[in-house]
C-alpha positions, -999 to 999 in steps of 0.1 A, spaced: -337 -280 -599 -363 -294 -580 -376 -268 -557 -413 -260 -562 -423 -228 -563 -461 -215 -553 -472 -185 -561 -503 -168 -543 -524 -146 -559 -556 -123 -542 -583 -112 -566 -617 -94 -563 -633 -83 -592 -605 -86 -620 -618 -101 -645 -603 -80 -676 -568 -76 -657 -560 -116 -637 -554 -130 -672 -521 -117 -676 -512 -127 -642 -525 -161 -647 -506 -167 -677 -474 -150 -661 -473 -181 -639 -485 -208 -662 -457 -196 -688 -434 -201 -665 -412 -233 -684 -402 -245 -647 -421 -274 -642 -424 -278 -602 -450 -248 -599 -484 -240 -582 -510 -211 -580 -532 -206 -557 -558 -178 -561 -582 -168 -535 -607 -149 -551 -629 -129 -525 -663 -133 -534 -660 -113 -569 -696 -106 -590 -680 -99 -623 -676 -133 -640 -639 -137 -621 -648 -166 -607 -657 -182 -641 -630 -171 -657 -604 -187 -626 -625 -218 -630 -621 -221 -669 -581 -214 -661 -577 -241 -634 -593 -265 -662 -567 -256 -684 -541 -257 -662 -538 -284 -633 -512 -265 -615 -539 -242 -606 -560 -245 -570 -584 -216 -559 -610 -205 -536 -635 -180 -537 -655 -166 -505 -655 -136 -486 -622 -120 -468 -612 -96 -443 -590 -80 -467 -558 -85 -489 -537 -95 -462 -564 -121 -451 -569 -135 -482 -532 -138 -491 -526 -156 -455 -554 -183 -465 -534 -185 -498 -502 -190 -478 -519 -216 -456 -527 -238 -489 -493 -234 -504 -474 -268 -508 -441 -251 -524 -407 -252 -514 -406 -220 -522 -435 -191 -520 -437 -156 -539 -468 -131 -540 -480 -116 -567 -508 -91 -576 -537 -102 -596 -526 -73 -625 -489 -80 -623 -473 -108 -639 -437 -125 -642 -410 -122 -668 -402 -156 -687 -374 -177 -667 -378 -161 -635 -384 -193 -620 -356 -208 -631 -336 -179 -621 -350 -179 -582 -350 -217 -580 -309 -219 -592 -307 -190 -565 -319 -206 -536 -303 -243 -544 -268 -226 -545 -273 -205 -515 -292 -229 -490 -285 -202 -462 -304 -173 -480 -342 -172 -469 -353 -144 -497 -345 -144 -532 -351 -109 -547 -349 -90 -582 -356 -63 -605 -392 -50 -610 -407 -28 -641 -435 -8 -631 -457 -5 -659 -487 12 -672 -517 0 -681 -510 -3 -719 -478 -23 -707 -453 -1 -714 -422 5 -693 -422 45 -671 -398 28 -644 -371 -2 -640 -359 -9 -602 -335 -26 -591 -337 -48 -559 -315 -36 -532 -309 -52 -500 -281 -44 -478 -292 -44 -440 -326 -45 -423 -320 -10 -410 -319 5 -445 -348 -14 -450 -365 3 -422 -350 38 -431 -372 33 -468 -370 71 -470 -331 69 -478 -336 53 -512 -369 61 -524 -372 61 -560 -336 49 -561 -342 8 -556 -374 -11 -549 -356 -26 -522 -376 -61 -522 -403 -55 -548 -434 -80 -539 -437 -94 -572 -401 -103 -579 -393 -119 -542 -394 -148 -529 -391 -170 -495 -381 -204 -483 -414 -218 -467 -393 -224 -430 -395 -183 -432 -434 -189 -424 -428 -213 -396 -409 -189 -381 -422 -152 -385 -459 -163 -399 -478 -148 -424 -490 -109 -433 -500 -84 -406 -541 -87 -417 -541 -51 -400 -521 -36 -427 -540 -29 -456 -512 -12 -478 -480 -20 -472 -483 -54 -460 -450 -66 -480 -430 -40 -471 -440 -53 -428 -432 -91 -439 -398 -83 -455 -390 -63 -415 -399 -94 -396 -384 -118 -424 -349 -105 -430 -344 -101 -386 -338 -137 -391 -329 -146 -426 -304 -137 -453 -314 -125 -482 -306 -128 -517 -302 -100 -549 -301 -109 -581 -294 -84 -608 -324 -97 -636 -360 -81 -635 -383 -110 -624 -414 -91 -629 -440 -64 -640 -459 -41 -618 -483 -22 -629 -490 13 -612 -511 36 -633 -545 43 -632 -571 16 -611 -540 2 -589 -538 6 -552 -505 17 -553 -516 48 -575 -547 57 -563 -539 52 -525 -500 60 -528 -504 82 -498 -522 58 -478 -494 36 -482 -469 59 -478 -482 67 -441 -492 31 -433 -451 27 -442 -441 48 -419 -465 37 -388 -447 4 -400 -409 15 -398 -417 38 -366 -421 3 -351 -392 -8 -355 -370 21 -345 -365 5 -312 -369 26 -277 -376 63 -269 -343 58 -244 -321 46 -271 -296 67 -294 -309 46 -324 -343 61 -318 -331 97 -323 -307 86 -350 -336 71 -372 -359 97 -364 -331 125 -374 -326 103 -407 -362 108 -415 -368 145 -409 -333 153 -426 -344 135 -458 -384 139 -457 -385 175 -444 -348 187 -447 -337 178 -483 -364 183 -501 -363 224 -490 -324 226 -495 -333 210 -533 -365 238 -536 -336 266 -522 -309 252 -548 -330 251 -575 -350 284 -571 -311 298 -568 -304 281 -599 -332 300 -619 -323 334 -606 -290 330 -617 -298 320 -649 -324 348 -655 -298 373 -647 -272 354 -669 -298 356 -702 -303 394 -691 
């Protein structure tokens, strides 16, 4: 296999949390690897510490200096990236070992597939395990109707996919005016024009506890999501328009009353049962 892989990492003010994700990478046994980490101009001794790591480790390159956000400073990262192949991953997540090996085979005996995608544990901040996804890919509609499977799959979790760098060439980098769900935009554009990969392995760890943006600002991203899908639900004339938008009331709005109304019935009954 001689694919390289890059990885791109953003970071501001990590200090005590980018050493897992550092190590993630570098213990990695697949030789033909980068890391790039744009750091954004942190104060807390994470530039040192990126520094000391990239003297350790030559497959290291970084830059540190003010950004426009996380979707700027992963787009500079993508702009530096010399892989074959690219992933993204958070400067507090980090990659189980032989996922490189694992995307790498992947993508050499599927040359048509642009993404390569796995399993993702979300994790706590102590490390241990609350929830294992799958990745699930089956059309780009179901991608764009994300309500349909929530908490079911991860769909294409950011830290365990992957993408052949002609995607880039042809759909660019991240939206910089999404702040949230910037992953969950790229995969739309990316999979209108490329085929995409699952394999049944967990390539990472993401943490989501307390101190992560997808914890504290869950709702943020849950309605920057949805501006996202409303997007691509194509025009007000069209049936699809009023199919997707009757898909998201019936399982946003709908379903979650009829499961309130089923399980307040449930209780009732078995009050009057224990009676």
């Amino acid at each position: 296999m001689n694919l390289k892989i890059s990885v791109v990492t953003a970071t501001l003010n990590r200090k005590d949390l980018l050493p897992r994700c550092i190590e993630g990478v570098a213990g990695q046994s697949y030789p033909h690897k980068e890391h790039i980490i744009i750091d954004g101009g942190s104060s807390d001794g994470t530039v040192d510490l990126i520094r000391s790591y990239a003297k350790k480790y030559p497959h290291i390159r970084w830059i540190s200096e003010k950004d426009n956000g996380i979707s700027s400073a992963l787009n500079k990262g993508l702009a530096l990236a010399t892989g074959d192949v690219i992933g993204v991953n958070g400067d507090d997540d980090y990659y189980e070992p032989g996922a490189f090996e694992i995307v790498a085979d992947e993508f050499e005996q599927n040359p048509s597939a642009g993404v390569v995608s796995g399993g993702c544990d979300h994790i706590r901040n102590d490390g241990s395990v609350w929830l294992s996804l799958k990745a699930s890919f089956t059309n780009r509609q179901d991608l764009i109707e994300y309500w349909k499977h929530w908490g079911s799959t991860s769909f294409l979790p950011a830290p365990s996919t992957f993408f052949r760098r002609q995607v880039l060439e042809v759909v660019g980098g991240f939206d910089e005016a999404d702040r949230y769900a910037m992953d969950y935009h790229h995969w739309i554009k990316i999979t209108e024009k490329f085929g995409v990969r699952i394999v049944d392995k967990v390539l990472s760890k993401f943490r989501s506890d307390q101190g992560t943006i997808s914890f504290s600002q869950a709702q943020k991203q849950i309605d920057e999501m949805y501006g996202i899908s409303k997007k691509y639900w194509g025009s007000k004339a069209s049936l699809r328009y009023y199919r997707t938008t009757f898909s998201y009331f019936a399982y946003t709005k709908c379903r979650p009353l009829i499961e309130r109304a089923r399980n307040s019935f449930k209780y009732r009954v078995g009050r009057r049962l224990n009676n």
